[in-house]
C-alpha positions in Angstrom: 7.2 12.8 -11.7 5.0 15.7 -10.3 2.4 14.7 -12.8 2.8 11.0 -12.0 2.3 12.1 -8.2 -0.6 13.9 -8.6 -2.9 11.3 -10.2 -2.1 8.9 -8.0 -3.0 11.0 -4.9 -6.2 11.9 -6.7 -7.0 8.2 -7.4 -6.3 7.4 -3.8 -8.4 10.3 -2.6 -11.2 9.0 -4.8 -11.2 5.4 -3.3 -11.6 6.2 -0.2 -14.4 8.9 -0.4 -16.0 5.6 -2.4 -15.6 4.1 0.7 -17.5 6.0 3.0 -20.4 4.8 1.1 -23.2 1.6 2.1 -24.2 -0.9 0.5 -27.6 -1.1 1.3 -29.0 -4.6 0.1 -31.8 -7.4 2.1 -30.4 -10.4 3.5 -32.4 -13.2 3.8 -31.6 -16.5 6.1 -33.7 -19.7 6.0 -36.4 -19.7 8.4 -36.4 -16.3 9.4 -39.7 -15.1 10.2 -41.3 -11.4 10.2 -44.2 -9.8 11.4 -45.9 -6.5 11.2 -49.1 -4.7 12.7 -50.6 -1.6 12.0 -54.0 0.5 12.7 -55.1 3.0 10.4 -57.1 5.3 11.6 -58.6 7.5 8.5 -61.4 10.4 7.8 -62.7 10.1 4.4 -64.6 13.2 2.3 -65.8 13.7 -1.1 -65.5 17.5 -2.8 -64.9 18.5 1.2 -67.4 16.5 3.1 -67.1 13.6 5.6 -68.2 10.4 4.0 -66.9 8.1 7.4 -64.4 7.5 9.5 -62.2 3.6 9.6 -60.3 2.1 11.8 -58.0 -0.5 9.7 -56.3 -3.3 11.2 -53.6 -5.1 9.7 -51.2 -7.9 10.4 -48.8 -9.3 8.2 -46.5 -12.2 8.7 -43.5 -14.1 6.4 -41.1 -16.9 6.7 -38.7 -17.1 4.0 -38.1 -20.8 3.0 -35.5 -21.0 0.9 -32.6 -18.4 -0.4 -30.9 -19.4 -3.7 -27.1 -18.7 -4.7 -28.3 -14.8 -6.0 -29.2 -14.4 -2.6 -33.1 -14.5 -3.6 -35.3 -15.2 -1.1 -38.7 -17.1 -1.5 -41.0 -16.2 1.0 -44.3 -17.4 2.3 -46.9 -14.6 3.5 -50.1 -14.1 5.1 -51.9 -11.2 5.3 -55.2 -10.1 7.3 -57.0 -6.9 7.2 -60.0 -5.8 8.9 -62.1 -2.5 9.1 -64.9 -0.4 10.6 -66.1 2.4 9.2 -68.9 4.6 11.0 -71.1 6.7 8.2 -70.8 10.4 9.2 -75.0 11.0 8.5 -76.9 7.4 9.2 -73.9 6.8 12.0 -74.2 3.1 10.2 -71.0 0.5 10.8 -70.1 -1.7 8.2 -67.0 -4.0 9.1 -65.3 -6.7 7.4 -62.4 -8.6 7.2 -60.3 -11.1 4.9 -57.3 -12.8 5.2 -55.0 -13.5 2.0 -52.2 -16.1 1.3 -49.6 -15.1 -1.1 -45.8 -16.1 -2.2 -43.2 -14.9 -3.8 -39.3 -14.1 -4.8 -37.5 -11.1 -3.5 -34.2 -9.9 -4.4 -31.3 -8.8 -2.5 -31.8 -4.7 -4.0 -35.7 -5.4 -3.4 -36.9 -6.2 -6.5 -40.4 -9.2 -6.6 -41.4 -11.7 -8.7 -44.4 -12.5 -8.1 -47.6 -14.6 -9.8 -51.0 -12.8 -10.9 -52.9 -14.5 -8.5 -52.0 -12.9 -5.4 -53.3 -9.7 -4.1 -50.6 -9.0 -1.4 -48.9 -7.0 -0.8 -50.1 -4.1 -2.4 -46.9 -2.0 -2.9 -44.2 -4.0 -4.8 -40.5 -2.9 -5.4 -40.2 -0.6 -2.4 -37.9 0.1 -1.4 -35.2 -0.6 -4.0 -31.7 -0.2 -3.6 -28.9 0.9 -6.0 -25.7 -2.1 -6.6 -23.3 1.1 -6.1 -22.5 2.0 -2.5 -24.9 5.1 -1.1 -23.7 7.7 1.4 -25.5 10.4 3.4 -26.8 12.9 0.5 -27.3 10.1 -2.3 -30.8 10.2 -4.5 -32.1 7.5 -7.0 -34.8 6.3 -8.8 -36.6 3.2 -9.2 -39.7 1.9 -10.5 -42.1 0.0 -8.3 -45.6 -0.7 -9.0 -49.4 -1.3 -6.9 -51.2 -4.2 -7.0 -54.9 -3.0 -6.6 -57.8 -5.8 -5.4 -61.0 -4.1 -7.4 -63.1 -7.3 -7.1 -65.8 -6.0 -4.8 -65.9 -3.0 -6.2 -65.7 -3.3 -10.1 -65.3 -7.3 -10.9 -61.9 -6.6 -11.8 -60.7 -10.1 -11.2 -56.9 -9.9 -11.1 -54.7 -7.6 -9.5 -54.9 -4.3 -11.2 -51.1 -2.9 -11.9 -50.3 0.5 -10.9 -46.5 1.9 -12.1 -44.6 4.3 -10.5 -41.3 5.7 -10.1 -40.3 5.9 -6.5 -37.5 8.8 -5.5 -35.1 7.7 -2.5 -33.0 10.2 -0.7 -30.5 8.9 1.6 -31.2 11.3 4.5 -29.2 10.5 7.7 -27.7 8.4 10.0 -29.6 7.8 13.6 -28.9 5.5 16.5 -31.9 3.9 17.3 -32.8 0.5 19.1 -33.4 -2.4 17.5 -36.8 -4.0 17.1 -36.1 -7.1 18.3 -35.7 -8.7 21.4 -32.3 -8.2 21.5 -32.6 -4.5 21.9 -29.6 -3.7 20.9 -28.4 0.0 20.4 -27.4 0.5 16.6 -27.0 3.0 13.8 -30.5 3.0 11.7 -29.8 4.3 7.9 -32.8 6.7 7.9 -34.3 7.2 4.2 -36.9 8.7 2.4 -39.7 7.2 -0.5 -42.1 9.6 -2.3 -43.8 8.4 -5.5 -47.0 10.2 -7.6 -49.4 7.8 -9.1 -50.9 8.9 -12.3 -52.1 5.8 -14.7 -54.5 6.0 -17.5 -55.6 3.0 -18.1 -55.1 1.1 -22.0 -58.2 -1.0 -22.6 -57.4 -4.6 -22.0 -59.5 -7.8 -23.0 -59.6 -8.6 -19.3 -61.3 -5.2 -18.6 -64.0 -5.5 -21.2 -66.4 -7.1 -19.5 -65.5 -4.8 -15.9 -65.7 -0.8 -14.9 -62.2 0.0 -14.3 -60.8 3.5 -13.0 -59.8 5.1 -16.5 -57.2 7.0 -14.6 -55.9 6.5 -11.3 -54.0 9.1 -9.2 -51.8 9.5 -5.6 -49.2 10.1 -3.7 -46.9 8.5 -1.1 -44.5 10.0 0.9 -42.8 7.6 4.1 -39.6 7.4 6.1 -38.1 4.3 6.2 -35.2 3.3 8.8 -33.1 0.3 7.2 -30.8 -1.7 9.6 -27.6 -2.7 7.5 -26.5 -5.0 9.8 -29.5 -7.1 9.5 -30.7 -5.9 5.7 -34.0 -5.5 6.7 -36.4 -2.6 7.3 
């Protein structure tokens, strides 16, 4: 009987320390719309010495149109970026700007599918979320990949892929206000996303005829704070 005790305190203790973890997941609703802005302001050298400065603009907005019984969501973006950059010796300003259309399916743990055609976004599969619950303390790994636009610069006509494996740390928990306009006071699940890029690239027949980077390297580190209650960023 002691025996018989024991593993049934132990298997009570272990469900509920399994449920002090989240499940961290998107949720998607028909018609809901998003938006996103952002200026970049950037110095860029070679071996040490300022090429230019850029200002980057960007502005980003989705409506998801339809959710399916997974909980998939197929979304309908636009994107528009603009730029100035000031040459640090003839002080001469190029700008341009270009706007992109692009569609795709998301899941609920993050994951895209996604047609060749479209340049945007760049970053796919981030973040992505583990289907077992995640507390405070919790690393994973998942793959994700870039979606390069090389067409000015080297006739690369598609998107070039870029894989990498992101790590996530589930860092804290932080009340915050919500980014709506409900303002609302509520507990943000703050986590981190760092990934190295290093690709070297196979020859493909699509390359042939293109310069292409032989090897491409990076890094990104970023904090993200993820609202549970709405499954979005």
């Amino acid at each position: 009987m002691k025996r018989l005790f024991l593993l049934l305190c132990l298997t009570i203790c272990v469900n509920v320390f399994a449920q002090d973890g989240k499940i961290l997941e998107f949720k998607y609703r028909e018609g809901d719309n998003f938006s996103l802005s952002s200026t970049v302001i950037e110095e860029v050298r070679f071996n040490g010495r300022l090429s230019h400065r850029a200002e980057i603009i960007s502005r980003v907005t989705e409506r998801v149109e339809k959710v399916d019984s997974d909980g998939k969501a197929f979304i309908l973006a636009s994107f528009m970026t603009s730029e100035k950059s000031t040459s640090s010796g003839s002080r001469a300003v190029l700008s341009w700007g270009d706007n992109f259309e692009s569609e795709y399916w998301r899941d609920k743990s993050g994951k895209f599918t996604i047609d060749d055609k479209y340049f945007m976004p760049v970053i796919r599969d981030l973040p992505v979320f583990p289907k077992q619950p995640v507390k405070v303390g919790d690393e994973w790994s998942e793959n994700g990949w870039e979606a390069e636009d090389l067409r000015r610069t080297l006739n690369v006509q598609e998107p070039f892929k870029v894989p990498f494996k992101a790590d996530y740390k589930f860092l804290r928990e932080e009340s915050g206000i919500s980014s709506d306009s409900s303002r609302k006071n509520k507990v943000f699940q703050v986590i981190s996303a760092d990934y190295n890029l290093y690709y070297e690239t196979p020859l493909q027949p699509a390359l042939s005829d293109s310069d292409y980077p032989v090897t491409t390297m990076g890094h990104s580190s970023r904090i993200i704070w993820w609202d549970s209650e709405k499954g979005q960023i």
